[in-house]
N, C-alpha and C positions, 0 to 999 in steps of 0.2 A: 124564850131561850131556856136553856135546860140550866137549874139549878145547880150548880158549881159546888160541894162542900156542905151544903144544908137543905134539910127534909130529906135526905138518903140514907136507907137501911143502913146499921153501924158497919157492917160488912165490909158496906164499899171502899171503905178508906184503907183497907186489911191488903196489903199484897197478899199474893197466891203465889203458886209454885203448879202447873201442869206436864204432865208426859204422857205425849200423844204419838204413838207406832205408826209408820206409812205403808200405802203401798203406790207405788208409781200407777199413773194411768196413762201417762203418755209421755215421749223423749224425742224432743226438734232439736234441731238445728239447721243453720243456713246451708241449703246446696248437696246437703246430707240428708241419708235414711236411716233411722235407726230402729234396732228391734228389741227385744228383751224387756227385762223387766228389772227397777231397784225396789226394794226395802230397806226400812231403816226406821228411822224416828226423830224425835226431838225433845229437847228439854224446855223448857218456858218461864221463864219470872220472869210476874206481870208488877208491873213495877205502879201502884197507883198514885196519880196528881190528884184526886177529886179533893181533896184537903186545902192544897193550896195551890188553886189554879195560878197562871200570869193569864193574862188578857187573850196572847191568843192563843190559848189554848180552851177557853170560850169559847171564841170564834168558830175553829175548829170539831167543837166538842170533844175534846178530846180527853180519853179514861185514863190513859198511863204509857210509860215505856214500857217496850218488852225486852228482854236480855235474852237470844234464841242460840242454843247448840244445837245441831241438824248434824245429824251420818245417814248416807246412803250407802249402802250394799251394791256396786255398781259391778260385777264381776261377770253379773248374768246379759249385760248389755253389750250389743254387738252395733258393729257398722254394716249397711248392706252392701258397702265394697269391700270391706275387709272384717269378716265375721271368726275373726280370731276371738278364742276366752281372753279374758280378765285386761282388755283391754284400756280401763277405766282406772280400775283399785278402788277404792273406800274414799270417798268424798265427805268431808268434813266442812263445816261453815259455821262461825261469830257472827252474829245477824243484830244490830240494834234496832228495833223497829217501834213505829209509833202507832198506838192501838187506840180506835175511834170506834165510840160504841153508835151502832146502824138504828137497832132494835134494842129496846128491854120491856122486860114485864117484871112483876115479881119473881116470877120462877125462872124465866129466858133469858138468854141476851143474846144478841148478834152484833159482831165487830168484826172491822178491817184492819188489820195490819200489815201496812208497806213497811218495806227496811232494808238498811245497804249495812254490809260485811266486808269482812274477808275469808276466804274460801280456801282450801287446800286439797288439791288431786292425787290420789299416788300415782298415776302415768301421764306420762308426758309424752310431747314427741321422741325428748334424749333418750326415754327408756326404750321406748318400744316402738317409734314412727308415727303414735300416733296424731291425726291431723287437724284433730278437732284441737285438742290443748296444746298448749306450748311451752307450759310451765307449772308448775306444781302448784304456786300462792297464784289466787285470783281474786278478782273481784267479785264477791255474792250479793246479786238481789233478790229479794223475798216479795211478795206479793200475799198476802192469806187472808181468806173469809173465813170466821168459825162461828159458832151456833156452841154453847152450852146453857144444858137444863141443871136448874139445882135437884140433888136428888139427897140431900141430908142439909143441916146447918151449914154446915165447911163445907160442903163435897158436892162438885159440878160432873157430868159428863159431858165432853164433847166431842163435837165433830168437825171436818172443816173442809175446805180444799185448797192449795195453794201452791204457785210456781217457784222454781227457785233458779236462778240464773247463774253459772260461769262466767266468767270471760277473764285476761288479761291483761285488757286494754292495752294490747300490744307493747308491754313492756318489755316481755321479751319476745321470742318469736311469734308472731302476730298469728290469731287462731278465730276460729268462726267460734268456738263459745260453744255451750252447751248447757239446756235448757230442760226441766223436769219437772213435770206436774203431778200432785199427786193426792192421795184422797189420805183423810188422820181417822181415824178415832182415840180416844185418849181419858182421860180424869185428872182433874183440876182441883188442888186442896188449897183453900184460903186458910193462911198465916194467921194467927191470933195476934193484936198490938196495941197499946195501950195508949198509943201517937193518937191526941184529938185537933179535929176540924180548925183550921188557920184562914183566915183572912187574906188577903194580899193589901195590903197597904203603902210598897213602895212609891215613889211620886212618879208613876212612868209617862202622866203623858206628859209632865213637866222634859223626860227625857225624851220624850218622842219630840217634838218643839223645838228641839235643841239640834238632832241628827236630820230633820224631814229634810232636807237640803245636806247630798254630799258630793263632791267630788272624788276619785277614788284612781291611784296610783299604782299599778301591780306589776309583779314580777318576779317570772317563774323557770325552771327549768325544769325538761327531763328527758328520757330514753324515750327513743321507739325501738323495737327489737329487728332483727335482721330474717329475712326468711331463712331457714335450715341453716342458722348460726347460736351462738352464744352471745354474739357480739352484739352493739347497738350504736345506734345515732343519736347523737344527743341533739337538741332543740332549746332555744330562748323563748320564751314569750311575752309579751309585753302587754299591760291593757292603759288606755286612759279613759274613763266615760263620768258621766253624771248618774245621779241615783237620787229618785225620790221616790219619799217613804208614804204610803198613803194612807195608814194605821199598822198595829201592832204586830198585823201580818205580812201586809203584802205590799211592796214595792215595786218598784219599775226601773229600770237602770240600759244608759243605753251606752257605747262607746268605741274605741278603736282597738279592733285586735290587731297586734306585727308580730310573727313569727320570725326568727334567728335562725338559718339552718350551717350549722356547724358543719356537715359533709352534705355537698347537694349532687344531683344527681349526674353521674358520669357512664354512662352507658353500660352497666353494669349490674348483675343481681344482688350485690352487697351493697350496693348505694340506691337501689329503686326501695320506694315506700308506696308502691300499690297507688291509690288515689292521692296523697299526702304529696307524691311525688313532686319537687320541683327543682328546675335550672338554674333559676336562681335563688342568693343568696335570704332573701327577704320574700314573705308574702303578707299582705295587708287589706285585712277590711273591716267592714261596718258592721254593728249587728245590734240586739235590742231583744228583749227578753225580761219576765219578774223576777223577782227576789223572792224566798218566802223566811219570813224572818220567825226565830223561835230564840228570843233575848238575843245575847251576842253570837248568836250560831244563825249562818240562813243559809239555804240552797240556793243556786245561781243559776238560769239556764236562758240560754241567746239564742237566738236565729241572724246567721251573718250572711252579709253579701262581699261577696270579694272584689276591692277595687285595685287589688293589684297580685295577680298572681299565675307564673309563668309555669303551670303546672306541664307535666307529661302524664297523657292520658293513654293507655292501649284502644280505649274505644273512642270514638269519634264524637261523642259528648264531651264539651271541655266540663273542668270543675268551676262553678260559678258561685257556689252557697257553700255554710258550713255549717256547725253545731259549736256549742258548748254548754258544757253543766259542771256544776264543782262544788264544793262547801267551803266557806271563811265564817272563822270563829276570830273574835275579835277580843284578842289578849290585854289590848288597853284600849282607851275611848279611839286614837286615830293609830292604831295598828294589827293589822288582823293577818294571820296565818291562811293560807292558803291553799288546797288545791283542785285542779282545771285539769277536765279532757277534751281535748280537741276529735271534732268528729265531720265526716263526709259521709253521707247520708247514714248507712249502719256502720260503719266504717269506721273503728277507734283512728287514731291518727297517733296520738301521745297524749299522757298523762304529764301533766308539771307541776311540784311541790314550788311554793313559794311565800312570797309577802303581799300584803297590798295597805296600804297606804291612804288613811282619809286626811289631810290637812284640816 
C-alpha cells in the first residue's frame, strides 16, 4: 500500500494551482448530431490530502481534491437539424472533483479525476428553441485523465483528456443533455507551504462499530419540468431501507422507494412525464445498491424493481426497473441532508432535496 504522508518528496504535501487550454475532439448527445468545434480552458487547485490521509482515502489512494472552473467557446457548434450560429453561448462549470494518482515516478505522474458541479448555459430552449438544454444552471460532470512531467522544482507540464457532461435533470424542461470531450495542454505551478506531515489519529474504527448497523428514514421533495413550459410537477419521495457498513469505504444498503405524485397523469402534454409517467397517485419499489462513504459525506446509488407502478408508456415495453443516485452529508450522528435523482433507464425523472433519518 502506498505510503500516505511519509517518504514523499516535500512537494507533495504543497497544493498547486494549473491552467490548462482545450480544444474539443468530439460533441454527443442522445438522438442528436452535432458538428463544430468548442475551445476554452480551465482553472485547477489541486487541493492535497497526502498530509493527513482518513482511512479511505487509503484505500482509494487518493492525492487530493481538485477545485475545477471550465469555459467552453460553444458558439462554433451546431445541430445537424438545426445549424443555426451561437446556438449554445459560453458554457461555464464549478466542478469538485477527487484526484487519484494511477502512475508516478520522480519526474511523472498520472491521475484520474471524476467530479460533480454545477454548470451554466447561456441558451436555452426560452432563448432560442433550442432542444438539447432546457435551462440555463445544470448539472456538470467531469470525468479527466492527465499525465504531468516536472520540468523545474514547482513547474509541471501537462496534458490530458477529459469529458464533461450537461444535463438538468429535468428540473426544468426535460432535455437530452449535452456531452464534450476534449484534449488540455496546460502548466501546473506547486504553491510553496510550510504545513508539515499529520498523522490521523482519530478513534475511527471505534466509530465505524458504532454505525456498521443502520436503519435509515428519508424524505424528499422536488420538481420535474414540463415539456415546452416554465412550469413543473412537483413529487414526494419517500425511502426506508437498511444499510451496512463494510469498512471505511464501502457499504451496502438496500430499501423501499414510494414516490408521491402531486399532478398525475391526465391525458395531456402538461401532465405526461415521458417514462416517469403515471395514473396513479403512488408508485413503489424495491432496490439495493453501495454507499461509498468519505467520513460524513457518501454517494448513494440503487438498482430498483418496481412492485407497484401504474405507469403509461407510448411504447409497448411497460416500465419495470429504475435508478437512483444522490449524495447525504450527515450534519449530526442520526441526521443527514439529502439529495436523490430518480432515473428510467437514461431517463432523469426528478431530482429531490431532502432529509434522512438514522435512529
Amino acid at each position: 500500500m502506498t505510503n500516505h504522508g511519509y517518504g514523499r518528496q516535500k512537494s507533495d504535501h504543497w497544493n498547486s494551482l494549473e491552467f490548462s487550454p482545450q480544444v474539443s475532439l468530439a460533441l454527443f448527445t442522445a438522438g442528436n448530431k452535432l458538428s463544430g468545434s468548442a475551445l476554452g480552458g480551465e482553472f485547477t487547485y489541486h487541493i492535497q490530502k497526502n498530509d493527513h490521509p482518513s482511512p479511505w482515502m487509503c484505500m482509494l489512494n487518493l492525492n487530493g481534491i481538485d477545485l475545477v472552473f471550465n469555459y467552453k467557446n460553444m458558439k462554433k457548434v451546431m445541430l445537424a437539424s438545426d445549424p443555426r450560429s451561437n446556438l449554445f453561448g459560453d458554457a461555464y462549470a464549478m466542478v469538485a472533483a477527487l484526484n487519484f494518482t494511477l502512475l508516478k515516478s520522480k519526474y511523472a505522474e498520472l491521475w484520474a479525476a471524476p467530479g460533480l458541479g454545477i454548470g451554466y448555459l447561456g441558451q436555452t430552449y426560452f432563448t432560442n428553441q433550442n432542444i438539447l438544454i432546457g435551462s440555463h444552471l445544470n448539472f456538470a460532470s467531469r470525468m479527466a485523465v492527465k499525465v504531468a512531467a516536472k520540468v523545474a522544482p514547482y513547474t509541471r507540464l501537462s496534458a490530458g483528456l477529459d469529458v464533461l457532461h450537461f444535463s438538468n435533470g429535468g428540473i426544468r424542461t426535460p432535455n437530452y443533455g449535452l456531452n464534450i470531450s476534449s484534449l488540455s495542454f496546460g502548466v501546473l505551478r506547486v504553491l510553496r507551504s510550510s504545513g508539515q506531515p499529520k498523522r490521523d489519529t482519530t478513534g475511527r474504527k471505534e466509530s465505524l462499530e458504532r454505525t456498521r448497523h443502520q436503519f435509515d428514514f428519508g424524505v424528499n421533495i422536488g420538481c420535474r419540468g414540463v415539456v415546452r413550459s416554465r412550469e413543473g410537477l412537483y413529487k414526494t419521495g419517500l425511502y426506508a431501507g437498511y444499510n451496512y457498513r463494510l469498512n471505511e469505504l464501502l457499504g451496502c444498503s438496500s430499501g423501499i422507494d414510494a414516490v408521491y405524485y402531486h399532478t398525475v397523469y391526465q391525458n395531456n402534454l402538461q401532465t405526461s412525464q415521458s417514462l416517469a409517467t403515471s395514473l396513479d397517485r403512488w408508485r413503489v419499489g424495491l432496490a439495493i445498491g453501495p454507499d461509498f462513504w468519505m467520513d460524513r459525506l457518501a454517494v448513494m446509488a440503487k438498482y430498483g424493481y418496481y412492485l407497484h407502478y401504474n405507469n403509461f408508456s407510448k411504447s409497448s415495453e411497460t416500465v419495470k426497473t429504475y435508478w437512483t443516485a444522490g449524495l447525504k452529508y450527515y450534519v449530526m450522528n442520526w441526521a443527514a441532508v439529502q439529495t436523490k435523482i430518480y432515473l428510467h433507464k437514461a431517463e432523469a425523472d426528478y431530482l429531490g432535496l431532502g432529509v434522512l433519518l438514522t435512529p
